[in-house]
C-alpha positions in Angstrom: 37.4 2.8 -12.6 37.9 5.9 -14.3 39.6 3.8 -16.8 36.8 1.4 -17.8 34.7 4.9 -18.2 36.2 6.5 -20.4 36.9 3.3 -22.8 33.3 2.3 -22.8 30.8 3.5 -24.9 29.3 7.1 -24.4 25.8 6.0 -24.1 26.8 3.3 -21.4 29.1 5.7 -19.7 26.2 8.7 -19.6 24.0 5.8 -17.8 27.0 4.8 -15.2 27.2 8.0 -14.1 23.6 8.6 -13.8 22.8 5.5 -12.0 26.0 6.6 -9.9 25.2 10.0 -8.9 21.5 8.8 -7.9 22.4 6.2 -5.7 25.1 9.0 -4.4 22.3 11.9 -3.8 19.8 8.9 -2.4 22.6 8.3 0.4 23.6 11.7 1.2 19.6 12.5 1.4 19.1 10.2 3.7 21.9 10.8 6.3 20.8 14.2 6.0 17.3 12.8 7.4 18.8 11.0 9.9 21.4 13.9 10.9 18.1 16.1 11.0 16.3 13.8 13.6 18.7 12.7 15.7 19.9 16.3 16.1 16.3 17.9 16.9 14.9 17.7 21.0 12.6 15.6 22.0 9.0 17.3 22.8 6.0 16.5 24.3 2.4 18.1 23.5 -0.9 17.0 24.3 -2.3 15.4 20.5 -4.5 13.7 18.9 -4.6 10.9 17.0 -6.6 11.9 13.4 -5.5 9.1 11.3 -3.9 5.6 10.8 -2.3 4.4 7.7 -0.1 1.3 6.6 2.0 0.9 2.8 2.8 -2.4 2.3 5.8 -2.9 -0.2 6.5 -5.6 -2.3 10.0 -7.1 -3.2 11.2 -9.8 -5.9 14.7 -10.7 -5.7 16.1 -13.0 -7.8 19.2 -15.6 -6.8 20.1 -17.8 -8.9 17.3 -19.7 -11.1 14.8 -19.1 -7.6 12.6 -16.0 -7.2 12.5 -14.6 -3.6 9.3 -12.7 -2.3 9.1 -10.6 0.7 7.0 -7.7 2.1 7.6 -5.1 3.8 5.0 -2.7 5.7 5.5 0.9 7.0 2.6 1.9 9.7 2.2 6.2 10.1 -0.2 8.0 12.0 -1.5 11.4 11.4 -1.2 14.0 14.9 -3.2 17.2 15.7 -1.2 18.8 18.5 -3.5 21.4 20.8 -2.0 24.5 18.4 -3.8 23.2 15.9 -0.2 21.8 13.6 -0.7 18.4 12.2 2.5 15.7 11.3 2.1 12.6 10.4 4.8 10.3 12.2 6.1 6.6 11.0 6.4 3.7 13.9 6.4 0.1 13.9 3.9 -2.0 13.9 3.3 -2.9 17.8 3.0 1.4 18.4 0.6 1.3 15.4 -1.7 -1.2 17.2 -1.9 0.3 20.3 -3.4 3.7 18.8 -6.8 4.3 18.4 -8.2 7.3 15.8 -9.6 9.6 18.2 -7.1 9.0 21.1 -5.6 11.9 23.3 -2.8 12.3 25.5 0.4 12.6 25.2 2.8 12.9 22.4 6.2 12.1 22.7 8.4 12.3 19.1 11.9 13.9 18.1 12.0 15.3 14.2 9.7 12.9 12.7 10.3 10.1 14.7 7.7 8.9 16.5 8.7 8.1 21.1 6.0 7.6 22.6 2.0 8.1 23.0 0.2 8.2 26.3 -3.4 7.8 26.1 -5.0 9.9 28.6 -7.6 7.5 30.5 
């Protein structure tokens, strides 16, 4: 690999190694996240649900002559725990629905991931 490198242009071989060492630091960032998280406790803490938000993201992938479209959508919600912190937590979709802005009880998450929220009744 080296090889082709070094015997290609400059230009293409400055691009290869950017495009390279992004893709390398997006990995390492993201096991880093998930090292983070998996590696924090789980905690509890009586919250509040403040907000409710959704991205949807679009994709085009091309195979052949045939273009491919799928979506993709990532649901968060924003906490206010009783000491007053906010964090805003992703979850799927069937969590998101049962949530209600204005709804108390009990927050279950470890890191940033979202567990569990009982609504207090």
């Amino acid at each position: 690999m080296l090889e082709i490198i070094s015997n290609a242009p400059p230009l293409f071989s400055l691009l290869f190694l950017l495009v390279f060492g992004l893709v390398l630091y997006t990995m390492i960032r993201s096991i880093a996240y998930y090292i983070k998280n998996a590696t924090s406790p789980v905690l509890s803490a009586r919250a509040k649900v403040l907000s409710k938000r959704f991205e949807v993201d679009r994709h085009v992938h091309q195979h052949g002559n045939q273009l491919h479209h799928s979506t993709s959508t990532s649901y968060y919600a924003t906490f206010e725990l009783e000491n007053g912190e906010r964090m805003e937590l992703v979850m799927n979709g069937r969590q998101y629905g049962l949530l209600l802005e204005g709804d108390q009880g009990l927050l279950t998450y470890q890191g940033d991931w979202f567990k569990d929220f009982e609504r207090e009744k």
